[in-house]
N, C-alpha and C positions, 0 to 999 in steps of 0.2 A: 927815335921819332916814328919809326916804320910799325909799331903797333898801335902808336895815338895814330897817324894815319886810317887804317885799319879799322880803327873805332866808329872815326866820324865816316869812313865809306858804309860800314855795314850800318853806320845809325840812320844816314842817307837812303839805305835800301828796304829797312824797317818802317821808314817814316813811309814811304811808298806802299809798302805791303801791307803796313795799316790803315789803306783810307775806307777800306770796304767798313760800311755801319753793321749792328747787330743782324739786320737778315740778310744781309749777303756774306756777311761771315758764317751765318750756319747752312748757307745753297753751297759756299764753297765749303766745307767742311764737308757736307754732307757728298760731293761730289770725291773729296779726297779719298774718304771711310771706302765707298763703295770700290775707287779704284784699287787702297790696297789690298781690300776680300779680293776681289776679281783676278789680280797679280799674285796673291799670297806674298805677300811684301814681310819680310822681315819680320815687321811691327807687329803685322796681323797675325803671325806666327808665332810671337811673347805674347800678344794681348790671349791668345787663345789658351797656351801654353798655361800663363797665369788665373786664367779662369779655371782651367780646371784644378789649378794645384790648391786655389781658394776654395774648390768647391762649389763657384757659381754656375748659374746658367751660360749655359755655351752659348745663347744666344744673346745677351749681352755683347758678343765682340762689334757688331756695328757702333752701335751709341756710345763703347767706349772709345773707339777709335775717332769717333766724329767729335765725343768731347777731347780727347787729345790735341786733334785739329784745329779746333776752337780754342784751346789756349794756346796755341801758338799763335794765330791769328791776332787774338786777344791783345797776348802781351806784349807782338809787335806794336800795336796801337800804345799800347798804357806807356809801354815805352820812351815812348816819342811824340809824346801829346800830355799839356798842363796837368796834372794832378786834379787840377779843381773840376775839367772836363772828363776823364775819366769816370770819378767820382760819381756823377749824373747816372752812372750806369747801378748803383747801390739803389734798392729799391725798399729794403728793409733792412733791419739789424733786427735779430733776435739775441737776448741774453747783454742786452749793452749794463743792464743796471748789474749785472755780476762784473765788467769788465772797469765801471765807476768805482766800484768799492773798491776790486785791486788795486787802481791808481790811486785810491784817495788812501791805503794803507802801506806804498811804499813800489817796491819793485815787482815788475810782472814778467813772466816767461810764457808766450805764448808758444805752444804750439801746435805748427800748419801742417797738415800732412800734404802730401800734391793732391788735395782734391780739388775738384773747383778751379777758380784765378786763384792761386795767392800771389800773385803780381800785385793785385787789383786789392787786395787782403793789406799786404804792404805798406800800398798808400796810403789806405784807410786810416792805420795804425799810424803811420810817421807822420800824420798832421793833427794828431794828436797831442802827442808829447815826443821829446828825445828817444829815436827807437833805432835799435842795429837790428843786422839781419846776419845771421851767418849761412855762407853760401856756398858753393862748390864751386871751384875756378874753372872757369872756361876752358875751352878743350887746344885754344891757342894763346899767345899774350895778346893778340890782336880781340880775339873775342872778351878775352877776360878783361878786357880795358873796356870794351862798348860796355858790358854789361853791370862794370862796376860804376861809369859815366852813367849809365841811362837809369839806375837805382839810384846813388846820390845825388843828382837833379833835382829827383824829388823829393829829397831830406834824409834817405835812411842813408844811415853810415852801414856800407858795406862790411863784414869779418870775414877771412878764409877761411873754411873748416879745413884748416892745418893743425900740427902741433900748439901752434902758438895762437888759436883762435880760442882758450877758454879765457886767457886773463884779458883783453879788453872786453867781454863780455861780460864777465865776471866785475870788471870796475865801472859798466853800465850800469849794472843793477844795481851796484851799492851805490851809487849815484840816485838812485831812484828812478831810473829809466825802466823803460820795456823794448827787450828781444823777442826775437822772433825765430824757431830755429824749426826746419824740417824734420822731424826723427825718422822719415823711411828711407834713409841713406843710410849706406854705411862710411864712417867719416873714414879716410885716406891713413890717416896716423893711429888707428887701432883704436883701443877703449870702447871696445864692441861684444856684445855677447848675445848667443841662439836663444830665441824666443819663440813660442809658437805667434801666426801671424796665420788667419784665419784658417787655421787647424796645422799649417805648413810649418817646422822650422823657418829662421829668418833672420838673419845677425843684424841686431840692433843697434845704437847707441847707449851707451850709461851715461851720456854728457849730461841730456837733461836732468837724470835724478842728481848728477853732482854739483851740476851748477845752479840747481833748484836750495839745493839744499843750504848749499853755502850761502848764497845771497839772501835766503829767506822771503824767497821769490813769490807769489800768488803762481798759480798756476794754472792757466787755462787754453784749451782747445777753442782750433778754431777757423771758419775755411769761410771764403767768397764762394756761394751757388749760384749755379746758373736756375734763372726760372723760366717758365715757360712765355715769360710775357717780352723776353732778350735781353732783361735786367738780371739782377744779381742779390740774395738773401746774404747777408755775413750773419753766420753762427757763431756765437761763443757758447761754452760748455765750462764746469768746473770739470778740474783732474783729478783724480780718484788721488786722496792722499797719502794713497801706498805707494804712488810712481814713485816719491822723495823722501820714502822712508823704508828700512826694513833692508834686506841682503838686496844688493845688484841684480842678484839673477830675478827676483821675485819683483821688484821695480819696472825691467825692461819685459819681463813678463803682463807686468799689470797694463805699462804705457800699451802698448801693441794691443792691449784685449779694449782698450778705452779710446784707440786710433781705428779698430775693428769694428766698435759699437757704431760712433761719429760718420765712418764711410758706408757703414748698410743700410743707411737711410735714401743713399741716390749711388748705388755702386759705380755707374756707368760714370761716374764723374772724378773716379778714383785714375792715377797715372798707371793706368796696370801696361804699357807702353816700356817700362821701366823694369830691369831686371832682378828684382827685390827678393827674390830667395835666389840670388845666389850669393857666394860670401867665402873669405878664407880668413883665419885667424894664423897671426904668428907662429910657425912649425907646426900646423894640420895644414892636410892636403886641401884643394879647393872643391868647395861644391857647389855643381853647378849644372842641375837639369836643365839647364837651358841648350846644352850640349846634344846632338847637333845641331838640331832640331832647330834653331833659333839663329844659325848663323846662315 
């Protein structure tokens, strides 16, 4: 009982910390960003960290930190508020007639990189049709029960990216449903390999290309943006059809260079908060510029 507990307190303390609307979400955010430059906060020390190992502008680290802030603010709200309300915050859909054809030819595998909401991405998708999400378990059972309550609320069927998260995924799609799956994680249970990721090495996932493959999945890219008017663009893109064909390595190569294309269009909205070159494979040692720099 003491993690359903858990749930419903921290869903209690979300519903609170999402009543701020879109511009007092970005006064607070923007109040956050500044504090952690001013601190040298952690965060502000990977988001910098990662700019340069991408090769962007150092000055970038405000706006990405403030879009960080922003979705956490965000997706307290989307959380803990109707779906159909939410939604209101969608201002356009670019690329929906590529996203019709998918559905009207079978199974689709989207994938979200953290840019943007994909909270907000999410919903969109799960009131469309039958759609799972595969996730990363929360950091306690207390969290990982809110988070998997406050996602299927609103219809998606939660997956763990564990071992055992390709076969209900896998009997989604031949179902004719559509997933949803982040590829800039490195999943827990291996099936990972280094790809360059905007010029950086970067251990990837090979799920997509294999779970693309097998189900005969459509495949497309695809993020909720922020606009400047406090609404929200959903892009969809097609995926270059060498992510789900061709050698592994050449696949998770190609996804990362077509996840790279997709995020340098509005960088600052990319989770560079996130420690995404660093990574160990089964018997090699770990790497990890993040070291020390970042702790």
């Amino acid at each position: 009982m003491l993690p359903l507990l858990t749930a419903h307190a921290l869903r209690a303390l979300a519903w609170v910390a999402g009543l701020p609307g879109p511009r007092l979400r970005r006064t607070i955010a923007g109040w956050m960003a500044a504090r952690a430059l001013r601190a040298r906060s952690r965060e502000a020390r990977i988001v910098a960290l990662n700019l340069r190992l991408a090769g962007l502008d150092a000055r970038l680290d405000r706006d990405a930190l403030e879009a960080a802030s922003l979705t956490l603010l965000e997706s307290l709200r989307y959380w803990t508020r109707p779906a159909r309300r939410n939604l209101r915050e969608v201002r356009a859909v670019e690329g929906l007639p590529l996203l019709e054809a998918a559905e009207a030819a079978g199974p689709v595998l989207v994938v979200a990189p953290h840019h943007g909401n994909w909270e907000l991405l999410v919903q969109w998708l799960a009131q469309r049709r039958a759609f799972s999400l595969l996730y990363t378990r929360g950091a306690s059972a207390g969290l990982d029960r809110f988070l998997r309550l406050a996602r299927e609320r609103q219809g998606v069927r939660a997956v763990a990216a564990d071992a055992h998260g390709m076969k209900p995924l896998l009997k989604a799609l031949q179902a004719g449903g559509t997933v949803g799956i982040t590829p800039d994680q490195v999943p827990e249970a291996g099936g990972a390999l280094w790809a360059p990721f905007f010029g950086t090495p970067a251990l990837t996932m090979t799920l997509v290309q294999r779970l693309g493959a097998r189900a005969g999945a459509t495949l497309l890219l695809a993020a909720a943006e922020r606009r400047s008017d406090g609404g929200f663009t959903l892009r969809l893109e097609a995926v270059p059809e060498a992510v789900t064909s061709g050698t592994a390595e050449a696949a998770v190569a190609e996804l990362n260079l077509a996840v790279e294309r997709f995020v340098r269009r509005s960088p600052a909205q990319y989770q560079w908060t996130y420690k995404r070159f660093k990574g160990q494979r089964p018997g090699e040692a770990l790497v990890n510029p993040y070291w020390p720099e970042c702790y």
